[in-house]
N, C-alpha and C positions, 0 to 999 in steps of 0.2 A: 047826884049822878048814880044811877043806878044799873048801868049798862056795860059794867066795866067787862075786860075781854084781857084773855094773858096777851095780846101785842099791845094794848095800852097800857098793862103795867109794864110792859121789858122796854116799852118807849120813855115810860117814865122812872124809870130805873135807869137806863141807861141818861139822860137827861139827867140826872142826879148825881152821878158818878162824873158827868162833864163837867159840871158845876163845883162840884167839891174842888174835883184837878184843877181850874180855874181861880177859884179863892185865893186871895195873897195869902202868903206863907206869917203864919206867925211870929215875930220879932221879939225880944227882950227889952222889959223899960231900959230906961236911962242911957243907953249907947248911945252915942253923935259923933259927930266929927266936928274940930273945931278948924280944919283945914278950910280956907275957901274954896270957891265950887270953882273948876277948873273949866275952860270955854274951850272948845276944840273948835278948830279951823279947817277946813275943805283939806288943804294941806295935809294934815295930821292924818283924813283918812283913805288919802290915794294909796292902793295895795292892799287894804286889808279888807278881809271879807266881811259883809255884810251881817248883821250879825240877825239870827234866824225871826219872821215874823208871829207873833202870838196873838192868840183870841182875847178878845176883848173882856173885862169880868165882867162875870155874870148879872142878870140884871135883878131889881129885887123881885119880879114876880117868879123867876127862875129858883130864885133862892128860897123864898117862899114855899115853892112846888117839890124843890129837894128838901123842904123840913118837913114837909106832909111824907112825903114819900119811901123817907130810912127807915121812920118806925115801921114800915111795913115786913121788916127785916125781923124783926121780935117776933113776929106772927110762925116763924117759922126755927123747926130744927135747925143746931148750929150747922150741918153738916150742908142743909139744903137753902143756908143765910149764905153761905160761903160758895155754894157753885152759881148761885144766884148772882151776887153783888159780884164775883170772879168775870162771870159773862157780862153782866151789864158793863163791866169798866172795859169790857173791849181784848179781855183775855182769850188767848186761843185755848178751843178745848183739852188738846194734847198736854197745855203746863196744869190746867187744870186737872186734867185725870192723874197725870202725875202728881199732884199735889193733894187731891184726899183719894188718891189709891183705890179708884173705880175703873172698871171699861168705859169706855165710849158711850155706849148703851145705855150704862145704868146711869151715868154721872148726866147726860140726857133727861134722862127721865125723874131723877130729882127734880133739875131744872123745871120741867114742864109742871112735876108736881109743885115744888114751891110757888109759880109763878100762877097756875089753878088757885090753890091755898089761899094765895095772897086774891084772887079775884071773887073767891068763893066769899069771903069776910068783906071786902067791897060793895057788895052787893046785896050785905045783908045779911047772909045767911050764917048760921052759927056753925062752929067748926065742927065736920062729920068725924063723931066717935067710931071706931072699929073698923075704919073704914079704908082700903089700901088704895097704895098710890095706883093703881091703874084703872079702881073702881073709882075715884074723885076724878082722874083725868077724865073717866067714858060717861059720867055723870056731867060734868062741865060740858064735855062736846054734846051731849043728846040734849042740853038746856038750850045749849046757842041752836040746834038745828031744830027745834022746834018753835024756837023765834025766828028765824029767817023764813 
């Protein structure tokens, strides 16, 4: 595939960050119970509330597509792995800027550079030396609009 575009990666980033949250929780060997399994009755649960519904795990082409998909996080400054994976998992911007102590703006445009970055090397091309985040952002846009 060599068409990639930053909403297919933040689709498939976010898609990976669902998958992870999805995965069952890691256990400790040897725990059990040697209690028998106890059988509730209609009875038992007249009055109490429902207890909340959960997505289904992941399937393994899902899971697959999340292993493809983290290394693409290495490709990138820790600073702009973290507002990246931060937003795919469904975080609002505000805990974000709060959290690596950018404006709105910049912590923005991290974002769009990481997620360029990440489609720039998708696609083939080797990572632009010397090159700043607003000239790879206007370089990605003027590639996609002379493909359109």
């Amino acid at each position: 595939m060599n068409d990639w575009t930053p909403e297919i990666v933040e689709a498939r980033l976010v898609e990976a960050a669902s998958v992870l949250r999805r995965l069952p929780r890691e256990r400790g060997q040897g725990y059990f119970s040697t209690w028998p399994q106890t059988f509730v009755e209609f009875s038992d649960l007249v009055g109490q509330t429902p207890e909340p519904m959960r997505l289904p795990p992941p399937s393994a082409a899902a899971i697959s597509r999340m292993d493809a998909a983290l290394p693409w996080l290495l490709w990138l400054a820790p600073l702009d792995a973290k507002i990246v994976w931060r937003r795919a998992s469904g975080e609002r911007w505000k805990s974000i800027c709060w959290s690596v102590g950018l404006a709105r703006a910049a912590a923005h445009e991290h974002w769009l550079y990481g997620l360029c970055l990440i489609v720039w090397r998708l696609n083939g091309r080797a990572e632009p030396k010397g090159v700043g985040r607003r000239e790879l952002i206007g370089r990605l846009r003027a590639v996609r609009e002379r493909q359109a």
